[in-house]
N, C-alpha and C positions, 0 to 999 in steps of 0.2 A: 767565705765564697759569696761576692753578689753577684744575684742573678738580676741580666736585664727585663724593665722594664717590658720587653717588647716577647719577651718569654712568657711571662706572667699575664699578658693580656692575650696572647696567643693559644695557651693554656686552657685561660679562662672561654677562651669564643669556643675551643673544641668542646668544653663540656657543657657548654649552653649550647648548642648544637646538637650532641647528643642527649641533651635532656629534653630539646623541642621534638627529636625525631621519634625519643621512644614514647612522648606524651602524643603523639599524631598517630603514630604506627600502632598502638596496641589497643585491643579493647577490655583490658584486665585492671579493673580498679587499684590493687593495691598496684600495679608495674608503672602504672598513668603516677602516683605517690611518689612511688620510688623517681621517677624519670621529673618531678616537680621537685625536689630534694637536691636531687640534681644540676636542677638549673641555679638552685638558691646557690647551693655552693659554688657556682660560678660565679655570681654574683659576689658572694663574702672572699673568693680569693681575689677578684678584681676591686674589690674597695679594701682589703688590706695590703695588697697591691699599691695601690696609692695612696692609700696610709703613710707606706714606708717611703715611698719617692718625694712625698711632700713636709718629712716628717712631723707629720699631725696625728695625734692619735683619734681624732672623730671617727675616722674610718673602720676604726678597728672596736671601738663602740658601738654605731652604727653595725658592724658584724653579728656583734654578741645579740644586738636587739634580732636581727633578722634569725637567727639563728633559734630565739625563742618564738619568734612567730612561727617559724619552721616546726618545732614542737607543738605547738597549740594546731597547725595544720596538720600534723600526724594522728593527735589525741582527734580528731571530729572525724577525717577523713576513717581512720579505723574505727570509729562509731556506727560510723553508714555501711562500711561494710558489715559489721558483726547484726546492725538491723536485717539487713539485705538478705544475708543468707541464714538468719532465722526463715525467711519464708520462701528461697528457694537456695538451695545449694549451686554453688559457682557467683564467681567475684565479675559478670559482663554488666556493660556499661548499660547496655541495653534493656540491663532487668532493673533500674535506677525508676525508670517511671512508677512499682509497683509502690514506692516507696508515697508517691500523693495520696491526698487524703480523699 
């Protein structure tokens, strides 16, 4: 079964869409994470998306790489919070400033 093109990028805008609204809408570090993850994956189905309509595999290279950037921004991202709430319990964006020196 091919799906079109026009699926796949349609796809892709809902969940970058809802990856920008839950990264605006919430004040919960790890949710702001999660809703950045998000948006990545909209991103990696619209470049293998066109991967496959152009058949080139860069796109789908280009994936794997974002996909480990994704990783490396999970590993820091969950570092600041585990700093965070050593000195105050709860994950708000707002308690971020305690974190300067």
């Amino acid at each position: 079964m091919i799906v079109p093109m026009s699926a796949v990028l349609g796809l892709s805008a809902v969940l970058f869409g809802i990856g920008v609204f839950g990264f605006l809408a919430r004040r919960n570090i790890i949710l702001m994470l999660v809703s950045v993850e998000v948006m990545l994956n909209a991103v990696n189905l619209s470049l293998v998306g066109f991967s496959r309509q152009f058949d080139d595999p860069r796109g789908q290279i280009l994936a794997l790489f974002v996909i480990a950037v994704a990783a490396a921004e999970v590993a820091v991202g969950l570092g600041l919070v585990i700093a965070l709430n050593r000195n105050r319990p709860g994950a708000s964006v707002a308690d971020l400033t305690q974190l300067k020196w």
